[in-house]
N, C-alpha and C positions, 0 to 999 in steps of 0.2 A: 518615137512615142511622144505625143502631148507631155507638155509640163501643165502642172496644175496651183493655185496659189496657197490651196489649205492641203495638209497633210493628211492621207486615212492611210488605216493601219493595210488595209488591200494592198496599198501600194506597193509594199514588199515584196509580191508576189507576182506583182504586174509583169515584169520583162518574163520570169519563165512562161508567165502563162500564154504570152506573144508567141514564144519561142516554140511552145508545144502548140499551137496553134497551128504556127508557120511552117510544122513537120507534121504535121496530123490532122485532119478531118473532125476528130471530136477528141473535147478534154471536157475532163469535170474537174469542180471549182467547190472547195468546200469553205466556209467562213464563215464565223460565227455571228453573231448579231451586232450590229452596230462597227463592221470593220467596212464598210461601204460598198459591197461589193455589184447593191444593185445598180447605183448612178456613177459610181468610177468603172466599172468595168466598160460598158459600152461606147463612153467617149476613151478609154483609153484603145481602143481598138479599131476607131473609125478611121484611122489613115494606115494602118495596115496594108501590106503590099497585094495582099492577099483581096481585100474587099474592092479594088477594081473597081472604085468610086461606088458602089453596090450597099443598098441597104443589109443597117442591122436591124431583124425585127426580135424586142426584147418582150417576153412573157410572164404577165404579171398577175395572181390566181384573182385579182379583184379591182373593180375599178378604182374603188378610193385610192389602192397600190398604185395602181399605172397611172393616176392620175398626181399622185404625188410622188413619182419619182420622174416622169415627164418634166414636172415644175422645177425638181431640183437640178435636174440635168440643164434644162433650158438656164434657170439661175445660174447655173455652174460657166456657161457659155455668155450672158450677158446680154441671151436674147427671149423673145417670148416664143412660149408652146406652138407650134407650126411653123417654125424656121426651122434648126438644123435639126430639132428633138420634136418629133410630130406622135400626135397621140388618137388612139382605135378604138373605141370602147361603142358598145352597142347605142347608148344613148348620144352620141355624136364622135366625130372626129376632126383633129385638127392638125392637117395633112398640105404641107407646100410644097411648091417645087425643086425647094432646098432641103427637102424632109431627107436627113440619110440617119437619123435612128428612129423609128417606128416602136412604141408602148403601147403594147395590146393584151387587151385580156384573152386567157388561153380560150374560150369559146369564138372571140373573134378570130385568132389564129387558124385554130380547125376551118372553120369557112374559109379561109384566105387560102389554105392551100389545098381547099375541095376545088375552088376557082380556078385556082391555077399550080397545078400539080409540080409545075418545075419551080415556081417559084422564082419567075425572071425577074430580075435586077435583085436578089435579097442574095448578100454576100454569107449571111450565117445567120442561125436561129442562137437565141439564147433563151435560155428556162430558169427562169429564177422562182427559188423558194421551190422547188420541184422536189421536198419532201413531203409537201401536202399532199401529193397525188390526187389531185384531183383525175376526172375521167377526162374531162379536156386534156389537161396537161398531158397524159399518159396516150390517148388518141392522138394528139397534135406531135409527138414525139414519135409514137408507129409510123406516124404519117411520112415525117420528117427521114425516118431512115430508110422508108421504104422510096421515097422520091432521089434521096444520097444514092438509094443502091443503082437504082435502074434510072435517072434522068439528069442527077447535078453529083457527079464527082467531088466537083468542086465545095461543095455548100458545105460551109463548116456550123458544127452543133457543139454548144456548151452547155452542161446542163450547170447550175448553180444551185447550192445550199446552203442555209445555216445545219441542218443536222439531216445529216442523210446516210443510209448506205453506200456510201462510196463504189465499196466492191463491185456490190452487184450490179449499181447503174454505167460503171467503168466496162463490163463483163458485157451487159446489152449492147453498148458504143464500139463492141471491138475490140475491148479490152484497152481502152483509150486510159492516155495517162491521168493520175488524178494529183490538182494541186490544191494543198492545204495553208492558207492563212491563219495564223495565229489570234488577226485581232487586237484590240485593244483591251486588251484586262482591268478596266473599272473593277474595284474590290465592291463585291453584291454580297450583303447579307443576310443570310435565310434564316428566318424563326419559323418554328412551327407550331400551331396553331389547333389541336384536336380539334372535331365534330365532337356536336353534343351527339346525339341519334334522337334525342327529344327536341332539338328546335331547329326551325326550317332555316333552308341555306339562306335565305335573306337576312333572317336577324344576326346569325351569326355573321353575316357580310358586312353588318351596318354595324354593328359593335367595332368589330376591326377598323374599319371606315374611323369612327373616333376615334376609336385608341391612336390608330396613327398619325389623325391630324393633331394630337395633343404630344405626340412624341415626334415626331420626323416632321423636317422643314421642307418643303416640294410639291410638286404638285402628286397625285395618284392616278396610277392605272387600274382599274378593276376587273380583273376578268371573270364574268359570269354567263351561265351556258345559254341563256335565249333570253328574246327582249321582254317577256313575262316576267322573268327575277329583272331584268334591267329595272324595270318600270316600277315593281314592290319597294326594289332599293331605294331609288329613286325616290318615292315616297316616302317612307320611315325618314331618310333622311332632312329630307326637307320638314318634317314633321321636332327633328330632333336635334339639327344643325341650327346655331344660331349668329357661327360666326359669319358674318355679309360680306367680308374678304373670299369666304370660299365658295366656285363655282362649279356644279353640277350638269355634267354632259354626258347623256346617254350617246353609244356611237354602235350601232346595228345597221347591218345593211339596209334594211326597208324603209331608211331614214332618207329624207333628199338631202342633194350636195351642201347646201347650205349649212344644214346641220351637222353633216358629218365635216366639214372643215371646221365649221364653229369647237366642235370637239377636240378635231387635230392642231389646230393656230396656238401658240402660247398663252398661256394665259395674262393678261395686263400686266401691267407696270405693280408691285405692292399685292397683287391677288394672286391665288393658285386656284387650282383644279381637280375633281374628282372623276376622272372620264369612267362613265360604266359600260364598258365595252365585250362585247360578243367575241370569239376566235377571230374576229376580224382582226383585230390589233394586234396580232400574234406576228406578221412578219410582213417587211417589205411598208414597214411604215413606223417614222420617228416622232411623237407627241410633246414636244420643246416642253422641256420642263418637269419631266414625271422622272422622279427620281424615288417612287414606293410607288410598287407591285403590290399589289392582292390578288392572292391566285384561288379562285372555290376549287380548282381541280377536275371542275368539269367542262364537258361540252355537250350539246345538241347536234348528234348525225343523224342523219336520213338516212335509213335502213329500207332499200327495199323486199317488198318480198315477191317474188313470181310464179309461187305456186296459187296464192290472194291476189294480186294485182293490187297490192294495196301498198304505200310507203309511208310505214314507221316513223314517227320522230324519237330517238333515244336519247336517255340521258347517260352519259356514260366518263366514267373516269379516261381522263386526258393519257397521251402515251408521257415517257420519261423525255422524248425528244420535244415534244409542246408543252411541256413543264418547260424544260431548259430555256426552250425560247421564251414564252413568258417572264420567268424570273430575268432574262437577257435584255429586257424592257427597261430594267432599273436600273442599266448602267451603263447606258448609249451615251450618254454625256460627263456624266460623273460618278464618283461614288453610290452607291443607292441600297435600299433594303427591299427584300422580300417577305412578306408574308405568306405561307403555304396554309389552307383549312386542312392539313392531315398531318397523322401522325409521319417523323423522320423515318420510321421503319418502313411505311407504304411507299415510300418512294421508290424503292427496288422491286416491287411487285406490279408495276405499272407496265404497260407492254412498251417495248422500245421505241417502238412507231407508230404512228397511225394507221388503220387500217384503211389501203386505199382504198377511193368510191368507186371503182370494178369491180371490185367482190360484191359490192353492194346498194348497185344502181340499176334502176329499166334502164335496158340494152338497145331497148329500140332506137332510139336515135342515133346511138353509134353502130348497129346493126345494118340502119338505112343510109350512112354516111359511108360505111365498107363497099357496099352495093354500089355505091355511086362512084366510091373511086379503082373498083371493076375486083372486088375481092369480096367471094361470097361470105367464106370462112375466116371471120374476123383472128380466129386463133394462130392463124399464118400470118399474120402479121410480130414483129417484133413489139410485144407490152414485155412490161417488168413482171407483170402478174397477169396470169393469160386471162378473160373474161369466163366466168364458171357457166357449164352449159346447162344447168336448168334455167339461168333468167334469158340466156338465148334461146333456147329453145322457146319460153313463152313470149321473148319478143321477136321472134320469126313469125311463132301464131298469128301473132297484131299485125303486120304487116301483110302477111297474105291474105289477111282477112281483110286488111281495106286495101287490100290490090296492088300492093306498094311490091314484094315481089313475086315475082312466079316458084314454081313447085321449086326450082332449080337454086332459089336464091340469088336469083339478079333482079335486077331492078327494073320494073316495067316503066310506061311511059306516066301512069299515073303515079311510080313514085318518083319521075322525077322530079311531078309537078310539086312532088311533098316536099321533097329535098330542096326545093329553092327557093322554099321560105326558110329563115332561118329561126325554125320554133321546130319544138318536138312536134312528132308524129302526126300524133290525133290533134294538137290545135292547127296545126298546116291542112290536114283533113277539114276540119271546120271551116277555114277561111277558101280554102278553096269550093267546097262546095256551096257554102253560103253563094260567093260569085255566080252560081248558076240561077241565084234568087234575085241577084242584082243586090246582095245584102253582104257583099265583100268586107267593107268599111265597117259594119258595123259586128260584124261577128272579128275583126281586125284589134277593134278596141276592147272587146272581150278577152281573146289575146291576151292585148298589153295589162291587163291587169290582173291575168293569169302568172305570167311570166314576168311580173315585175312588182315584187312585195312590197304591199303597204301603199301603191297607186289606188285611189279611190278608196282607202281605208282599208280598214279588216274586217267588215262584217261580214256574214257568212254567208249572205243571199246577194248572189255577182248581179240581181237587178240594181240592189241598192249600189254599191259598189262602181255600177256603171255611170250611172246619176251620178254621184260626185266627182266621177272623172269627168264627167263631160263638165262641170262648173267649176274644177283644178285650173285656174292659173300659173303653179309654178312653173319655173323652169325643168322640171325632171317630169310635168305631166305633160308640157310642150313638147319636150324634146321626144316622149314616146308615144302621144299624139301624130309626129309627125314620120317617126318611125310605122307605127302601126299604117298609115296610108301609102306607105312604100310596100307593105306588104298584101294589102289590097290590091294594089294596082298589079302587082307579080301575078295576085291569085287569079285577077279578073284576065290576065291573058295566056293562062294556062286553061281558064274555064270561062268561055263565053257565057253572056246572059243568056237564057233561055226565055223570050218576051212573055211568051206564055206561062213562065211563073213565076217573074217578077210581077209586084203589087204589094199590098200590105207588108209592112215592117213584121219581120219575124220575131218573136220573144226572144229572149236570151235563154230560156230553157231549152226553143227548137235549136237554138243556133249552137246550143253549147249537146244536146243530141247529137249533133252533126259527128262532135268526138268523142265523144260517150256516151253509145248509144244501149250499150251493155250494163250502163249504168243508170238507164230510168227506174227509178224507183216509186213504187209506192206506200203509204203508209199503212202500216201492219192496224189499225185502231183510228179514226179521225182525232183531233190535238195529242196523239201519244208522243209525237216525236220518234218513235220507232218506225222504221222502213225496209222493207223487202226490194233489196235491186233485181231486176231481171236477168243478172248472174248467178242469181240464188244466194246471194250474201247479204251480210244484214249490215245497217249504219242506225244511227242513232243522232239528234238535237235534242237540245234542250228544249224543252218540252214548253219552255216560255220565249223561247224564238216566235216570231213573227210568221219565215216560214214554216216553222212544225205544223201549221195548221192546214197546210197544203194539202189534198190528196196525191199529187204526183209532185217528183222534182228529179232533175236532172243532178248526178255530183261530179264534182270537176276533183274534190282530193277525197283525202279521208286518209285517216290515221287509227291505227289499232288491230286487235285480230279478224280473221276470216270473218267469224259469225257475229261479232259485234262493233265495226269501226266507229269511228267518232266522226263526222259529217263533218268537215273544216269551211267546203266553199260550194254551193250547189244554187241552183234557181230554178224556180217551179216551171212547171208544161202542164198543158191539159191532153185529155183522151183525145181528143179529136187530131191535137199535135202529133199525137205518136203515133196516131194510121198516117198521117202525111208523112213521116220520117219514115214506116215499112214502106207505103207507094211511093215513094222516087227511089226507090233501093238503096238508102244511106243507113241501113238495119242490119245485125247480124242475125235479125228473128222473124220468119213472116208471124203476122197475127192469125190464128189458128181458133178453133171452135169445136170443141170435143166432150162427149158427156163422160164426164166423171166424177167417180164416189166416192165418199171418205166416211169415217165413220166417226159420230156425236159422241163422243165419252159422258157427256153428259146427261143426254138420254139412252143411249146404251143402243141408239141405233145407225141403221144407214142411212146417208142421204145424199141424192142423187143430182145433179145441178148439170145442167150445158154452161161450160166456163168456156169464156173467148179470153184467147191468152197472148201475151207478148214475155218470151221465155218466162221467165219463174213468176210474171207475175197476172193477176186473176184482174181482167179489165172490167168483167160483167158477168155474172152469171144469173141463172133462171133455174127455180128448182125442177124436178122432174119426177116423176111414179119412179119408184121401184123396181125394174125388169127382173123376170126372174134368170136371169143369167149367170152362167158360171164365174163370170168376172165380177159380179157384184156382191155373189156369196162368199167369195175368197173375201174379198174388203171386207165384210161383216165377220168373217171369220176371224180373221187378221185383228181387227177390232176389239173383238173378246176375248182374243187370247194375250193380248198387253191389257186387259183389264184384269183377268187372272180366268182361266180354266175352270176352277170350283164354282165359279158362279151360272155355269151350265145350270138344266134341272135336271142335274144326277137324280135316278132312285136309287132306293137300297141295293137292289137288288146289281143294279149298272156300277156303283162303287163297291161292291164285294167281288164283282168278274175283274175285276182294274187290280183288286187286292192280292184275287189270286194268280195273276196273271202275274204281279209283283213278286209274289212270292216265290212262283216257281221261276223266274227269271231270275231271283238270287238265288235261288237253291241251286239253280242250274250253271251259274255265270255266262250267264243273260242264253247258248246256248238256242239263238233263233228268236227268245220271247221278246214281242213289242215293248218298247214303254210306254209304258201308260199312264203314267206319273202326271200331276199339272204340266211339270217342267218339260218334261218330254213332250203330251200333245201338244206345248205350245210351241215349238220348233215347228210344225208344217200342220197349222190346219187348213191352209185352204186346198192339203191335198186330202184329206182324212174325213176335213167335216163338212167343207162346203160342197162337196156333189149332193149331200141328205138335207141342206137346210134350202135349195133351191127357194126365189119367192118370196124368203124370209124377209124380213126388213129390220127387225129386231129383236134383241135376245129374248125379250117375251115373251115373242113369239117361238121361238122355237121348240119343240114339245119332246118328254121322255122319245117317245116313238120316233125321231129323228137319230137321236142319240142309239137308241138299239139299233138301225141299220150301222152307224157311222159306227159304233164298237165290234159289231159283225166284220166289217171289214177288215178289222186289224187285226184279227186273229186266224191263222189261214186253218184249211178245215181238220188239217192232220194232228196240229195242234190243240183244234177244241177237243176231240178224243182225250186226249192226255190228259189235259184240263180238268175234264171231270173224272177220271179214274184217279188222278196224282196229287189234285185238290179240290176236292167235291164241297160244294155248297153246304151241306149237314152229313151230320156223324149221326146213326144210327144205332141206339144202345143195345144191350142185351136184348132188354125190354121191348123193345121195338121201337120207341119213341127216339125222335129224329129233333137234332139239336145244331143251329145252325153254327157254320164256325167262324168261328171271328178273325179274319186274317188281317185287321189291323192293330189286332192286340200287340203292345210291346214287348210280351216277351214272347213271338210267336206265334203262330196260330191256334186260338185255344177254342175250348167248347166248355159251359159251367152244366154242371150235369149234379144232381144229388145221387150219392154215393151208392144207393139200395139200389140203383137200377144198371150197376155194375157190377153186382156181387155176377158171381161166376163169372167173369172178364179174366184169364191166366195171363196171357199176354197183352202188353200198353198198343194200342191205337198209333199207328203211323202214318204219316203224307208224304209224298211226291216219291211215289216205288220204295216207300218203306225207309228212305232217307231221315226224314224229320220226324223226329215224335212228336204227334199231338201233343199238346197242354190241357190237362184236365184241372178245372179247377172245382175240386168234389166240395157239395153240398151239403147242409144239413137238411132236416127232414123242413126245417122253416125257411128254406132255402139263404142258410148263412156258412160264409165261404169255414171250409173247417181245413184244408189240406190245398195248395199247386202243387202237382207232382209233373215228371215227365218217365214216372217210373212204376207204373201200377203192382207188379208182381211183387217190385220192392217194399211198395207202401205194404201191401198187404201183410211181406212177413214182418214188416218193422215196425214203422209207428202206428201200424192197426191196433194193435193191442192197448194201444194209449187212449187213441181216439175213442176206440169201442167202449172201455170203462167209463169216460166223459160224458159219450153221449145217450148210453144205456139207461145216468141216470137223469138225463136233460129229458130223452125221451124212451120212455121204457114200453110202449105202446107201438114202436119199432121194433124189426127183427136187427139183432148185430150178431151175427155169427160169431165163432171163433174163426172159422176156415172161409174168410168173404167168397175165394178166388174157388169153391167147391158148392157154394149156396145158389140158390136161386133167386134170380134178380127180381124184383118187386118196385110198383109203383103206390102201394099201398100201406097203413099201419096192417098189425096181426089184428085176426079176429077178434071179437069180443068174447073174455072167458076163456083164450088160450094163454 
């Protein structure tokens, strides 16, 4: 094994880890922060008997990673990056013919062993920081043992961590031994720091920020969850910072190289630092000099969802394992302190690990990298955590729907052509088809500034955005500049130009249809900023955006729920664009022209329109008559009854048949009777009311004499018999005179009757076969309520005798019997002189 001239704490470890090496196919490597395990491990391995002069390729979750542990490796050896330590990274590589350790990021690895499945010349993979779980890392490790199992025996795998499950990634390898390093134990001091819940994590960041430059000598780490708090900090600071010894550096991936090393380099001679840095800083990278941590406790994951098609940004408290690494930043060189933003107690409630991004990513791109390395069912594959079958299942949809696999889930020849760009899905879709315009290049560079955050800025209309990629000078728009025209040229010879329709430069809204064609939208209102996708989902701009004023636009992201996302990156199209995108068949909707009606809540009517449509969305429509059709009456139906029911033109007489019809369906429990209730007709009127309103066009229009067929039909015939024997429209008194009943009276079905035209009544009045007693509510001679009974024969022996003396002498000009329920009923006073 190599001697080396500086001591790390790994070292310790080194000969076993040789030794289990040199008996085993795979070992895992646990070791804390700051014990060196990413840049001494792989030079202490490269002359190993084993490696057969044979590359080690090491995996690193980020460029700035591989890029600075390339450097320190090469440092370590006294030579520059593309001698013995050669480095892969999407934006360039720097690769000799002395290259035998290889630093790549885990998305470049996955391509490298889709290329070449055995992996000739690579003596062992190694995975470093592969507690992040990323989907690369986890993908490029199925990958890796399914090529061990069936093509390289020989090929040895290390997976490496600061904080991992050991167990269970030892249990995937085979049950492969696991060796643990101790480390250097720098003494780290943790304070904790409460949240107010009244002020935002910024100001509570930049408070700390002081407090600590006025207490602790070193430079600082900040970890905060996205480059929005970067940049707030950032500000207050600079607003409230006055000492000019201390330097401020934001470090977020969407930054270029420059920047983010100006972050990582020590800070001068007599000056320190404040790096505000994203989860990038969390592992697999040493910032000379940061000896205080600030931890906010958060981070920003991309959450997707598959039932939406939409990917979430969340903000979400950090596991206990990316605490640990973080606080592990302040003690890689020395002694150091941490600041935690949460209470000591939250710390045990934090989940252990991070949730890896398979549970929680579009599947398409490793669904179509499965396909191509000849495995339909990605879940046969060795992951730590299998991929969950609803986001497959919808990213199988995506694929067979642009042709990528057949029913069976292999891979057709147009997904190979997907598969050999190295970009997701639907942008390989774009560039490829673009090609057929002769507009390869240009839909290329759309792309790279898709796939490559913060190229051409962040505004949120990718025309703009393209513009100042194309007048980018730096070195990171060069270097994807010249990336992107390698991807071009792939596309253009998997898709020849078609001469006939190459010509005019296509927009970036066609060109960006090409992969999101399910995502043309148009705006719900003109300047609303609200938009209706042709998926039937809703987005949203700010309404003082530039493009909000679009009629149509294409979206490339979006964040938020189903029915309301947030528009991140899209570029306008026009109508005439989106018949060109159905006729060459790069659509999942033909454009279609069908009359149909909805109904005006406003005017209370129907209206009728021929709409030409491209899925969910209405490209032109032209009003049209009224037919009088069953399908039209149902919509007007449907119409009025989400308006409410009562606003029919009920008559009296149609709301007393509903009453009783109510009635004897509770007397009966229910017993066959309709509802008739609002609530009830408005469950199915376009079975019930639209055959009677034929024609109609609006509730105006619709007449009593509608409504009596349409109540006709809800009561079958056997039942209107009963109806009027069980609950008859009027009661009929002694006297003959006929009193209608009120069956929406509350307490019952009642009738008001003046008392004299009851006398001889012995027994009380009943409804529905003698179940329910009428309610009488007896009258005086001036028709003033004097008695409710539901018990006449009672009244008569009981409180008649009270009432009779009362009203004998209110009206004496009346007959009051003593014996009512033996007298003869009367609608009259006595004669004059009796």
């Amino acid at each position: 094994m190599r001697a080396f001239d500086q001591a790390l704490p790994i070292d310790a470890v080194l000969d076993d880890l040789a030794a289990s090496l040199r008996a085993r196919p795979n070992v895992v490597l646990v070791a804390p922060p700051g014990a060196g395990k990413t840049t001494r491990v792989p030079l202490a391995l490269l002359d190993e008997p084993w490696t057969k002069g044979g590359k080690l390729i090491l995996l690193e979750p980020r460029r700035l990673a591989a890029r600075g542990a390339a450097n320190r490796m090469a440092q370590t050896l006294g030579e520059q990056v593309g001698e013995t330590v050669g480095l892969r990274v999407r934006l360039g590589s720097r690769i000799g013919p002395k290259t035998r350790i290889e630093v790549v990021t885990e998305g470049v690895f996955a391509r490298m062993i889709l290329d070449d499945p055995a992996l000739d010349g690579v003596a062992a993979v190694l995975f470093d920081e592969f507690h992040e779980r990323s989907l690369d890392a986890d993908f490029g490790l199925a990958l890796a043992l399914d090529a061990q199992g069936g093509l390289r025996e020989d090929l040895r795998i290390l997976v490496m961590s600061a904080t991992l499950d050991g167990a269970r990634v030892a249990k995937l390898l085979g049950d492969a031994p696991v060796i643990e390093s101790e480390g250097r134990a720098y003494p780290i001091e943790t304070r904790y720091r409460s949240r107010d819940p009244l002020k935002r994590i910024e100001d509570q960041v930049t408070e700390t920020v002081l407090l600590a430059l006025n207490e602790q000598p070193g430079s600082q780490l900040v970890f905060l969850p996205g480059q929005g708090e970067i940049r707030r900090v950032e500000e207050r600071l600079r607003e409230r910072l006055r000492d000019p010894a201390v330097e401020i550096a934001p470090l977020y991936g969407a930054l270029d190289q420059r920047e983010q090393d100006r972050a990582v380099l020590p800070a001068p001679a007599g000056r320190r630092k404040v790096v505000l840095a994203t989860a990038i800083a969390e592992t697999s990278l040493t910032i000379e000099g940061v000896r205080v941590v600030i931890d906010s406790g958060l981070a920003r994951i991309p959450v997707y969802e598959p039932d939406i098609g939409v990917t979430r940004l969340e903000t979400r408290r950090v596991s206990r394992a990316a605490a640990d690494q973080r606080r592990g930043r302040a003690g890689r060189t020395e002694p150091g302190i941490c600041y935690r933003l949460w209470e000591e107690a939250a710390t045990g409630a934090l989940e252990p690990f991070a949730r890896p991004e398979i549970l929680s990513a579009d599947l398409s791109p490793l669904l179509l990298d499965c396909a191509a390395w000849g495995v339909a069912d990605p879940t046969t594959l060795a992951f730590l955590d299998p991929p969950p079958a609803p986001a497959l299942k919808e990213a199988r949809g995506l694929l067979e729907a642009v042709g990528a696999l057949d029913a069976d889930g292999r891979i057709t020849p147009d997904g190979r052509a997907l598969q050999a760009l190295p970009l997701p899905p639907r942008l390989a879709r774009m560039v490829i088809a673009a090609a057929r315009f002769g507009q390869a290049g240009a839909a290329a560079d759309l792309a790279a500034v898709l796939v490559e955050r913060g190229l051409g800025g962040d505004a949120i209309d990718l025309a703009e955005r393209l513009e100042r990629f194309s007048r980018e000078r730096g070195g990171r728009a060069g270097d994807m500049r010249r990336l992107a025209e390698g991807w071009a040229r792939t596309a253009e010879r998997h898709a020849r130009t078609d001469k006939a329709l190459a010509g005019e430069p296509l927009s970036p809204g066609l060109l960006l249809a090409f992969a999101y064609p399910d995502r043309v939208a148009k705006a719900r209102a003109p300047g609303s900023g609200q938009y209706l996708l042709a998926n039937g989902r809703g987005g949203a701009l700010e309404a003082s955006q530039r493009l909000a004023r679009e009629s149509y636009i294409v979206v490339a992201e979006m964040t938020g729920s189903a029915q309301q996302a947030r528009i991140m990156a899209a570029a306008a199209i026009g109508e005439a664009e989106i018949g060109m995108l159905v006729g060459h068949g790069l659509a999942p909707y033909a454009i279609t022209e069908r009359e149909e009606a909805s109904f005006d809540r406003a005017a209370r009517a129907l209206r009728v329109r021929a709409v030409r449509r491209y899925g969910a969305l209405a490209l032109a429509e032209r009003p049209l008559p009224v037919a009088g059709t069953l399908e039209n009456a149902g919509a007007l139906a449907k119409g009025i009854a989400a308006l409410g029911i009562g606003l029919l033109p009920w008559t009296k007489g149609q709301n007393q048949l509903r009453e009783r019809v109510a009635f004897l369906r509770k007397a009966e429990a229910e017993q066959g009777w309709p509802d008739l209730s609002d609530e009830g007709l408005a469950q199915n009127p376009e079975d019930w009311l639209a055959p009677h309103i034929l024609g109609r066009a609006s509730l105006a229009a619709i007449q009593p004499a509608d409504l009596d067929s349409a109540l006709a039909g809800l009561v079958p015939w056997e039942l209107k018999r009963r109806l009027d024997a069980e609950a008859p429209t009027h009661f009929t008194a002694p006297t003959g005179s006929s009193f209608a009943v009120d069956y929406a009276a509350e307490a019952g079905p009642t009738i008001s009757v003046r008392v004299q035209e009851l006398y001889g009544l012995a027994s009380h009045p009943a409804l529905a076969g003698g179940r329910v007693p009428l309610v009488l509510e007896l009258l005086s001679p001036a028709h003033r309520p004097i008695q409710v009974t539901r018990d006449l024969p009672g009244f008569w022996r009981g409180s008649w005798a009270a009432v009779k003396s009362e009203m004998k002498g209110r009206y004496p000009r009346h007959l009051w019997p003593d014996d009512p329920a033996g007298a003869a009923p009367t609608t009259r006073a006595k004669p004059r002189g009796t």
